[in-house]
C-alpha positions as a Markdown table, in Angstrom:
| # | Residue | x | y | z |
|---|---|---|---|---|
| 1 | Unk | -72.4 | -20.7 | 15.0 |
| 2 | Unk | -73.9 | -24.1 | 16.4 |
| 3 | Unk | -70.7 | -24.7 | 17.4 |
| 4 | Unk | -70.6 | -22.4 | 19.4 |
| 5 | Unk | -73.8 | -23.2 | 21.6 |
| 6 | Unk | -72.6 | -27.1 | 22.3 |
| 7 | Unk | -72.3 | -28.0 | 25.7 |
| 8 | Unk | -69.3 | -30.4 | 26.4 |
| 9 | Unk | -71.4 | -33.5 | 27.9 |
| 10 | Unk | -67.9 | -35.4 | 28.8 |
| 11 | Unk | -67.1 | -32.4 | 30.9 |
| 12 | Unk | -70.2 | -32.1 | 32.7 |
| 13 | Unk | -70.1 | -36.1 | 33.7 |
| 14 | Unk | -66.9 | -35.5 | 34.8 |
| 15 | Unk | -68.4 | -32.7 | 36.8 |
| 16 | Unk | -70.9 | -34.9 | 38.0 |
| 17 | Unk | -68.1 | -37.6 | 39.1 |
| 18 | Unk | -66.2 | -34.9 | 40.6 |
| 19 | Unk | -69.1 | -33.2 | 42.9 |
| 20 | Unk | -70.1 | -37.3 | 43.8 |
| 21 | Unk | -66.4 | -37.9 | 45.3 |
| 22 | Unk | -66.4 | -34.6 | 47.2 |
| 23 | Unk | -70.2 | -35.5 | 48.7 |
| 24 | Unk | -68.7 | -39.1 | 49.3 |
| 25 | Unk | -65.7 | -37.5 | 51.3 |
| 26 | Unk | -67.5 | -35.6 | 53.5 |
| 27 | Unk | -70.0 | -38.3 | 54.2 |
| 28 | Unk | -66.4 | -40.6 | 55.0 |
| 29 | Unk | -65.6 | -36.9 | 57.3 |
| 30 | Unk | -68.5 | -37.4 | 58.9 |
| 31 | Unk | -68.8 | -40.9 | 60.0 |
| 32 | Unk | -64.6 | -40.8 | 61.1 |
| 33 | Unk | -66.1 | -38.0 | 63.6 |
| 34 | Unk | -68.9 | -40.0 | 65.0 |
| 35 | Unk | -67.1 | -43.2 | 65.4 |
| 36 | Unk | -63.6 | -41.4 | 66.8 |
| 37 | Unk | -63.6 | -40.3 | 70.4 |
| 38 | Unk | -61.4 | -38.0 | 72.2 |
| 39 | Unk | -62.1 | -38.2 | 75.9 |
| 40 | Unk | -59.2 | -38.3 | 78.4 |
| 41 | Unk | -56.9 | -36.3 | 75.7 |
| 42 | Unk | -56.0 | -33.9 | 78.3 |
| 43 | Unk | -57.8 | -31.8 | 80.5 |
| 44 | Unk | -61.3 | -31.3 | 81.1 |
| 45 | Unk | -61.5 | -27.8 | 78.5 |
| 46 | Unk | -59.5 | -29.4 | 76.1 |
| 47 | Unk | -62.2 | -32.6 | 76.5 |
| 48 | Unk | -64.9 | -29.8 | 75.9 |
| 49 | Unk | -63.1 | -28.1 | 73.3 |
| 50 | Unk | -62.3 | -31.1 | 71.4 |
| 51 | Unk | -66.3 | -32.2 | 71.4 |
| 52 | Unk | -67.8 | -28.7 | 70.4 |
| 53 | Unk | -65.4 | -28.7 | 67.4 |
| 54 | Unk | -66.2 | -32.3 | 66.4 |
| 55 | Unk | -70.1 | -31.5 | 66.5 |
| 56 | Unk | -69.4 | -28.2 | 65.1 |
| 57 | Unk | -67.2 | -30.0 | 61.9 |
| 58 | Unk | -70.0 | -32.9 | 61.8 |
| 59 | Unk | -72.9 | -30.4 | 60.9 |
| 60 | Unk | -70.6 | -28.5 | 58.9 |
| 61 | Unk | -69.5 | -31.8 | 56.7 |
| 62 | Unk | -73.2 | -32.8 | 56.9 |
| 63 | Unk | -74.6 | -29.3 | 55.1 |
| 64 | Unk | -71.9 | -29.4 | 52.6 |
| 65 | Unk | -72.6 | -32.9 | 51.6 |
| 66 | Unk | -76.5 | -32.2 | 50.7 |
| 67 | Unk | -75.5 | -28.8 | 49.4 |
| 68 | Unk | -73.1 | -31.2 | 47.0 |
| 69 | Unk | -76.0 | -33.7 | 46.2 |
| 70 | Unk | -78.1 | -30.3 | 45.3 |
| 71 | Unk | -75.4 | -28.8 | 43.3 |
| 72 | Unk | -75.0 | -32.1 | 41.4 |
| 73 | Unk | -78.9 | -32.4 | 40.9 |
| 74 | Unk | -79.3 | -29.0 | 39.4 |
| 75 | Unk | -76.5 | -29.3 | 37.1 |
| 76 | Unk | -77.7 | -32.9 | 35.8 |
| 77 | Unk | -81.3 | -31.1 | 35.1 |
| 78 | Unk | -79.5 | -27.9 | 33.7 |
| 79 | Unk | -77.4 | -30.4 | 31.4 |
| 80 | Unk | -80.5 | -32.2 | 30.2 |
| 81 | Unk | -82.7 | -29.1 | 29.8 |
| 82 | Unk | -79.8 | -28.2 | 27.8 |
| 83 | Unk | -79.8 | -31.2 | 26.1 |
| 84 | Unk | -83.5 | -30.5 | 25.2 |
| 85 | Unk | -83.6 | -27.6 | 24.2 |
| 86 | Unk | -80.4 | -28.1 | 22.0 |
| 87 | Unk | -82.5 | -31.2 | 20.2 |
| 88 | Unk | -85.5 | -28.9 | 19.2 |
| 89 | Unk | -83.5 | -26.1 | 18.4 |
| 90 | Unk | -81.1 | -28.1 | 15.5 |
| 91 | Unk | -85.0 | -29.9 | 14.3 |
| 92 | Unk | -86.2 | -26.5 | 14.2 |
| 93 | Unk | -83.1 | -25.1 | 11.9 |
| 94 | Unk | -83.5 | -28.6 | 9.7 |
| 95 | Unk | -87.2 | -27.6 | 8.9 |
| 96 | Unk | -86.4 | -24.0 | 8.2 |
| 97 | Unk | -83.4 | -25.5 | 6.2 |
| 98 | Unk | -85.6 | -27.5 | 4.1 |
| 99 | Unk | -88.5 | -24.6 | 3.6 |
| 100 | Unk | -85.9 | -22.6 | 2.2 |
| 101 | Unk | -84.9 | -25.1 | -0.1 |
| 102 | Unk | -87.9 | -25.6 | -1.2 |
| 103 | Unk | -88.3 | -22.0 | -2.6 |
C-alpha cells in the first residue's frame, strides 16, 4: 500500500525544470518585443495595428510568466508538504510496527 502513496520526486523536478524553461521563454518573448520595432512597416493602421498587438502580447507574456513562477512555487511547497507528511506518516507506521511486536 505505501507504494502506492509515493510521490515520484524525479518527475516533479523535472516539472519544476520544465515550468522554469517556459517562464524563461516568455521572459526571452518579452524582451524580443520591447527591443524590436515596427514603425515604417507599411501604412499608418498597419503601424497602429502592429503596436497594440505587441503591447497586447507583452502583457500577455508578462502574466503568463509570474502565473509560471506561481505554478512552480506551489508545486515545490505541495511536493515538500508531501514530502513531510510522507516522513511522519512511515515513523508513525514504524512505531505502531514495533508496539505490535511488542505484544
Amino acid at each position: 500500500m505505501a507504494e502506492r502513496l509515493k510521490v515520484d520526486g524525479t518527475e516533479l523536478d523535472k516539472f519544476f525544470k520544465d515550468l522554469t524553461k517556459a517562464k524563461n521563454s516568455f521572459v526571452a518573448l518579452q524582451k524580443a518585443l520591447r527591443d524590436s520595432s515596427i514603425e515604417g512597416l507599411g501604412t499608418d493602421d498597419l503601424d497602429e495595428a502592429c503596436d497594440q498587438f505587441q503591447e497586447d502580447w507583452h502583457y500577455g507574456t508578462k502574466e503568463i510568466a509570474e502565473q509560471i513562477e506561481k505554478l512552480t512555487d506551489i508545486t515545490q511547497q505541495a511536493k515538500n508538504d508531501f514530502h513531510e507528511v510522507d516522513v511522519a506518516l512511515e515513523k508513525a507506521l514504524q512505531k505502531a510496527m514495533r508496539k505490535g511486536a511488542k505484544t
